[in-house]
N, C-alpha and C positions, 0 to 999 in steps of 0.2 A: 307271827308269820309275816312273811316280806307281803306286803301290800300290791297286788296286782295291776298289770297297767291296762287303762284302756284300750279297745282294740284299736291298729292306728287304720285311719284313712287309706283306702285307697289312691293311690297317686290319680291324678287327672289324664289322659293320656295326651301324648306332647306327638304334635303335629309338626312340620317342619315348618312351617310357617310363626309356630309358637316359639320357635328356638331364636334368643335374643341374638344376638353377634358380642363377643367383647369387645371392650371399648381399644382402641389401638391408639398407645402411647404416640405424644406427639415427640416429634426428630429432634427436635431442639432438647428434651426432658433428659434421656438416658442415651445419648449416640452410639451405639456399636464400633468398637474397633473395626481398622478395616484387619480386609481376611490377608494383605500382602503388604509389608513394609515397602514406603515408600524411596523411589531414589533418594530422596534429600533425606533422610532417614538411616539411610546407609551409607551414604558420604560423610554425613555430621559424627557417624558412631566412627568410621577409620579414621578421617581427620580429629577428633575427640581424642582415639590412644594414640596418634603421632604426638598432638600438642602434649599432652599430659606425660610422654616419655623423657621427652624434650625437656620439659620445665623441669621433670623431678632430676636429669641428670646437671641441668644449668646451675639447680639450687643444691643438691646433695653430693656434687662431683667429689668435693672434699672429703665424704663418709663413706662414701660407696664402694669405694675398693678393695676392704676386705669381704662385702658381702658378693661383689663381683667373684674374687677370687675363692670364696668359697664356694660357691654357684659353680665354678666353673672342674673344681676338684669334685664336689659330687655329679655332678654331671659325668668326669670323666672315670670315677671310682663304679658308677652305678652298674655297668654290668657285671662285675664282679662282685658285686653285692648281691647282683637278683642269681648267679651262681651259688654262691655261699647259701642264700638264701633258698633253693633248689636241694639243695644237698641238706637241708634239715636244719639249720642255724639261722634262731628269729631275725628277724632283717635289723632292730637294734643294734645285737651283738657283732652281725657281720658290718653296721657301718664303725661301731666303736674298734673293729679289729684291723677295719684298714684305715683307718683315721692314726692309730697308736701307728701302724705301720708304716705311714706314709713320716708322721713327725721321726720316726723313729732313723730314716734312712735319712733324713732331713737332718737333724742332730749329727748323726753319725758323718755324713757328707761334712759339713761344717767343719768339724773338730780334727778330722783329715785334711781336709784341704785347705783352710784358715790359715796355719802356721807353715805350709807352703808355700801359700799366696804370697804370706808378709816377709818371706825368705827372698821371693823372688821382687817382692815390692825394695827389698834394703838391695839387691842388687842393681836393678833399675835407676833408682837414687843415688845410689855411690858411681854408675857409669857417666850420670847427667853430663859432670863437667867434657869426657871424652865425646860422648855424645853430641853435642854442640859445637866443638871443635872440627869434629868430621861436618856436619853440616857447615858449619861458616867455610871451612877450606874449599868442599864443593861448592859452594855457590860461588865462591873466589875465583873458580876455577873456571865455573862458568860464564861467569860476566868477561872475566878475560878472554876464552876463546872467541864470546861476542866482538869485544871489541877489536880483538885481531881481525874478523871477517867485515863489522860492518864499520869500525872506526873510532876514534873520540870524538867525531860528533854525535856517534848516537849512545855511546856508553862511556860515563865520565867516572873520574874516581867517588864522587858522591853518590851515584846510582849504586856502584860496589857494596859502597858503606854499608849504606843504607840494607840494600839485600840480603848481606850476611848477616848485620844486625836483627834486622826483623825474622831472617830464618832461625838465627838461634833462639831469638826471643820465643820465638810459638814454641818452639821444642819443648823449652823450660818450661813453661804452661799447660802443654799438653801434659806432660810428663808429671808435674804438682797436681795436674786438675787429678788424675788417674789413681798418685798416691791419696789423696785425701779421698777416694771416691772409694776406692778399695779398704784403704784404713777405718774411716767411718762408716763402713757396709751399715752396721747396727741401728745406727743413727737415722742412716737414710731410710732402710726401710721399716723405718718406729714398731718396735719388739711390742708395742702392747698391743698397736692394732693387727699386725701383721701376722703373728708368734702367737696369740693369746685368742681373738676374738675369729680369726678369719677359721682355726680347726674346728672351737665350738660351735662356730653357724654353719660349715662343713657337716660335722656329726648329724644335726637338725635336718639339714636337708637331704642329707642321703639316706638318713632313716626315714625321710618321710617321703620321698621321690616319687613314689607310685600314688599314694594320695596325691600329691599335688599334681601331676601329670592327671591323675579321674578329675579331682579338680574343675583344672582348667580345660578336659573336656567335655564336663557339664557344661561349664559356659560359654559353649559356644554356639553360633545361631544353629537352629534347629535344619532350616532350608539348606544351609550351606557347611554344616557337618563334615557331611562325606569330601566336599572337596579341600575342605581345611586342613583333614587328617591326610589325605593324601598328602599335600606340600608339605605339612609337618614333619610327616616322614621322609620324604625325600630331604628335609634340611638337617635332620637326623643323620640320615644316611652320609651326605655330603660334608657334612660337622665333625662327626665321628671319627670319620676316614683322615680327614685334615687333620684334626688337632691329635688323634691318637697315633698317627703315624709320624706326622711331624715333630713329634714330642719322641717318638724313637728316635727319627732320624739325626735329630738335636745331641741327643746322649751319644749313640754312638760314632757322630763326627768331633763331639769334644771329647769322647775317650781317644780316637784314634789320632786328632792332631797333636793333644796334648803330647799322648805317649810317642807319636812319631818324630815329632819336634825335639822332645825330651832327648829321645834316642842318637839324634842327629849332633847333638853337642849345642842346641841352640839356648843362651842364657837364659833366654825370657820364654822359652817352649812351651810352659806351661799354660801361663798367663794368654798366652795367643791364641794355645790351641782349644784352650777353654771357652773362652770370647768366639774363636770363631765358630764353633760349634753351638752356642746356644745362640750367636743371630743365624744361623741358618733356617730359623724359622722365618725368616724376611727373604726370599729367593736372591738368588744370588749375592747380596750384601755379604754376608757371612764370610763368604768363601774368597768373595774379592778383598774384603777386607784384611782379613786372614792373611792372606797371601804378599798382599804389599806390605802390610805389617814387619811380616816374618822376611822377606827379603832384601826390606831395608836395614832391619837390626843383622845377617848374615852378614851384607856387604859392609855395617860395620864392624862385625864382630872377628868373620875370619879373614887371614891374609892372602888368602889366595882361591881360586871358583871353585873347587870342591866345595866346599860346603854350602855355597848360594846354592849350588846345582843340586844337592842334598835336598834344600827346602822348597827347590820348586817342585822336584821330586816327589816330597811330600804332598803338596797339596795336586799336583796330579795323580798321585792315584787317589786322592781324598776324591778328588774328582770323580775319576771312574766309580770308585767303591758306591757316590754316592747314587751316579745315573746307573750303574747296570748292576747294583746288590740294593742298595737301602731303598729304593724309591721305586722301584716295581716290588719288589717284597710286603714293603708298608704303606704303601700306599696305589700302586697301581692305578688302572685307568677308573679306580671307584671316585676321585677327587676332581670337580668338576667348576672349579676353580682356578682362572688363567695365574700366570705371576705377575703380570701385568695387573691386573685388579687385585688381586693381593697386595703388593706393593701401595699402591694408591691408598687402597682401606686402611692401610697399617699409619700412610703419614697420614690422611682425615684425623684418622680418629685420632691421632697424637696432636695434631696441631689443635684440634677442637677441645678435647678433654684431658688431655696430656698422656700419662698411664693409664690412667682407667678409659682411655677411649682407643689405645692400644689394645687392652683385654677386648674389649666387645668391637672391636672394628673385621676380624672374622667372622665372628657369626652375623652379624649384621651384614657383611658381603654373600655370605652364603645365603641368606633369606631375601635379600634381594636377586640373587641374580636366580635362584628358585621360583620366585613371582615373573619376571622378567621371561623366562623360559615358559612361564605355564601361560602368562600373558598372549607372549609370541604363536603359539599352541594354538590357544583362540583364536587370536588376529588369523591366522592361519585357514582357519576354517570359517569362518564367518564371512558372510555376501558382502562384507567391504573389499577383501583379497579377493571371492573370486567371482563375483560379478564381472560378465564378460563384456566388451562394448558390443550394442547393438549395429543392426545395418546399417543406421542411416551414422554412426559413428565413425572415423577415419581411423583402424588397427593402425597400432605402434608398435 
């Protein structure tokens, strides 16, 4: 048998008096967090990811662009992905189907228009020597009208020389720098990183877009949540609208100058309307460029102003088509980005990181001028704006 226990004691009865106190840790042993992050605490954590942005693009500029560029195609694939992915096909399979599909219009692009390109690169080249000739004659032509008006003291026949020389000179330059840019496309933009590494970290990220988006909004501060996601979205919002509308508007200005140009009898139409169409992503450059492009190879090419008037033709209604059809269509009043600050971001970021600071000089203007805005908002409301002056103050 289990051996029974003694019966226990009665407890003593505890008087309040008898109740010891526990002994209370000293400040210095264990310190509690404080319950509210400090300013200098939250300065040090936004200046911390500015620095550390900074350094990794100072130090990785060189590696970074195809994971940019992949970044940037799931990014722009992903709502067609979370479709696909809606209609029953795992988000895997729908990033591996628009990845095949995007390489696949990519290839197909190339091998179309490659052996036009260099069609129109051998005529380019074979015009050179005419080409130079028109230029030296006009400047010929222009220093002489000078000096009928203002004299041979202020235009000598060495200044002539000299002008028509150095104007053909740049022609030939231009015109080699362009062949070699166009002929060694492949080179320039290196097939292993470009071609090979930039689809497969594409495929990654777009398969994984919605993890990393929960991700990155676990980590973000708890207090200040709610108004992160707001701006996020809103750069969402204003990113989206930009780069997916502008990226229509791109295609269908370089289908239509090419083909209009083409149409027009212009030799190099192609090559122009190509060029001018994919910088139209940089406001107005595109179109200006484009345009002087194509009406100085006209005045050289045809003999008489039909056909310049053909090409101006052309890019006026590029014009129209692009202010009253492609740019309320695709982009409307949702893009809240001036051209003027567009512009500026695009040369920052080129002169800073060259291409790859081209890629991110958009979104990096949209989330600035997104903060800037929500800043303003603040400032707006807050007792610095509208603290009124008192009595004994003198209104202004």
């Amino acid at each position: 048998m289990r051996p029974s226990l003694p019966a226990a004691a009665a407890p003593p009865p505890v008087t309040p008096t008898s109740v010891t106190p526990a002994p209370v840790p000293a400040a210095s042993a264990h310190p509690l967090p404080p319950r509210e992050a400090t300013r200098g605490q939250r300065v040090a954590l936004l200046a911390g990811l500015v620095i550390v942005a900074w350094v990794t693009l100072e130090l990785f500029a060189s590696v970074l662009l195809p994971f940019v560029a992949a970044a940037g195609i799931a990014y722009f694939l992903d709502p067609l992905a979370g479709r696909l992915t809606r209609l029953g096909m795992q988000r895997g399979a729908a990033a591996l189907l628009l990845i095949v599909a995007l390489l696949t219009c990519g290839l197909l692009s190339a091998l179309l228009l490659y052996p036009l390109l260099l069609a129109q690169i051998g005529i380019l080249v074979s015009r050179v020597p005419f080409y130079v000739d028109q230029v030296r004659a006009f400047s010929a032509e222009v220093i002489a009208s000078l000096q009928e008006r203002l004299g041979p003291a202020f235009v000598d026949e060495k200044l002539r020389d000299l002008v028509s020389g150095q104007a053909s000179a740049m022609l030939s330059f231009l015109v080699s720098a362009l062949s070699r840019l166009i002929g060694g496309g492949f080179a320039l933009f290196n097939v292993l990183t470009l071609a090979v590494v930039t689809p497969v970290v594409a495929f990654y990220l777009l398969r994984d877009w919605p993890r990393v988006v929960a991700r990155l909004d676990g980590w973000l501060p708890r207090r200040y949540a709610g108004v992160l996601r707001a701006q996020a979205l809103e750069v969402d919002r204003i990113l989206a609208a930009w780069l997916r509308g502008q990226a229509m508007c791109c295609i269908v200005l370089a289908l239509f100058y090419s083909l209009a140009l083409s149409a027009v009898g212009l030799d190099l139409g192609l090559i122009v309307g190509i060029s001018a169409g994919m910088l139209s992503f940089i406001p107005y450059v595109g179109s200006i460029t484009g345009a002087i492009t194509s009406i100085g190879l006209a005045f050289a090419q045809f003999p008489t102003w039909n056909g310049v008037l053909m090409v101006i033709g052309v890019f006026l209604a590029g014009q129209a088509l692009e202010g009253y059809v492609i740019y309320p269509r695709f982009l409307g009043d949702r893009v809240e980005l001036h051209a003027v600050w567009v512009i500026f971001a695009l040369f920052a970021g080129g002169a800073a990181f060259g291409f790859l600071g081209v890629l991110l000089a958009v979104p990096v203007a949209a989330i600035i001028g997104v903060l800037c805005r929500f800043w303003l908002s603040r400032y707006l409301q807050s007792r610095l704006y509208l603290d009124l002056p008192t009595d004994n103050e003198p209104k202004r």
